[in-house]
N, C-alpha and C positions, 0 to 999 in steps of 0.2 A: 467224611470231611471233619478236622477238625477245627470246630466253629471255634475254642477260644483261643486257639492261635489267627485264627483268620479276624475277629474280632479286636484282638490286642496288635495287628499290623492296621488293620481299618484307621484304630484309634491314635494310632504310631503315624499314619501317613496323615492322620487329619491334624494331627497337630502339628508337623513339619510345614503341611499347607497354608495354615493360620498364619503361623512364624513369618513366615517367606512374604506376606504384607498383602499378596497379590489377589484380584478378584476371585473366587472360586465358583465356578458355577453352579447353579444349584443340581442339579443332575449328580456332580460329583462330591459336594458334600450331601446329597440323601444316600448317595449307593456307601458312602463307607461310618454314615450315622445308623443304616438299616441292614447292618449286617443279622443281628439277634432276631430280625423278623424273616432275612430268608432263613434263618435258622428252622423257623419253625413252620413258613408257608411257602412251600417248593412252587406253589403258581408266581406267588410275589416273587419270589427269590429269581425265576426264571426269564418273568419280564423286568426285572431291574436289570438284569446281565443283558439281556437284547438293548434296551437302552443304553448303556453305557457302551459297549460294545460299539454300538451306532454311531454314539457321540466321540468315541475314538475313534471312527472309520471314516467319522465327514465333518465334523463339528456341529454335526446338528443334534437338537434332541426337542420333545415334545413331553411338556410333565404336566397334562394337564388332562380335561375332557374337552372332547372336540364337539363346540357347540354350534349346531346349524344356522346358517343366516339366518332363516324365518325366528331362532330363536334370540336371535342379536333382535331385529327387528321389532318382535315383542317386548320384549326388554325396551326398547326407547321406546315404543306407541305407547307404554305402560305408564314410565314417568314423564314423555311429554304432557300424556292425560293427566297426570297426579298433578302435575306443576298449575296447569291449564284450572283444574277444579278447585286447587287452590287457591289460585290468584281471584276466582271469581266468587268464593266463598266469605 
């Protein structure tokens, strides 16, 4: 592959995209900010292309960790409580 052509079109399309006014997704400005890290981590490199890939194939994409209800959950009992111990303190 040659990374510093594919690096200097990444950077060539990121800036036409700025230009152009319009919202850019975050999905597609990390795939062509993170070209130099698939350069060097072929797992990253591989699920960023699944990603994007995706997100051209249906509009959806996912850039996060998928956090289980019980841990949404936790998360409020944690600062209801804080708030609660708070106000009583």
């Amino acid at each position: 592959m040659d990374w510093p052509a594919v690096d200097r079109l990444c950077d060539e399309l990121d800036r036409d995209l700025e230009a152009s006014g319009d919202d850019i997704p975050e999905i597609v400005a990390h795939f062509l900010s993170d070209s130099d890290i698939r350069a060097r981590d072929a797992s990253y490199g591989e699920a960023q292309r699944d990603a994007i890939r995706t997100y051209l194939a249906t509009g959806d994409y996912f850039d996060g960790v998928a956090v289980p209800w019980w841990g949404c959950l936790a998360l409020v009992v944690g600062v209801v409580g804080g708030l609660i111990a708070w106000a009583l303190a």
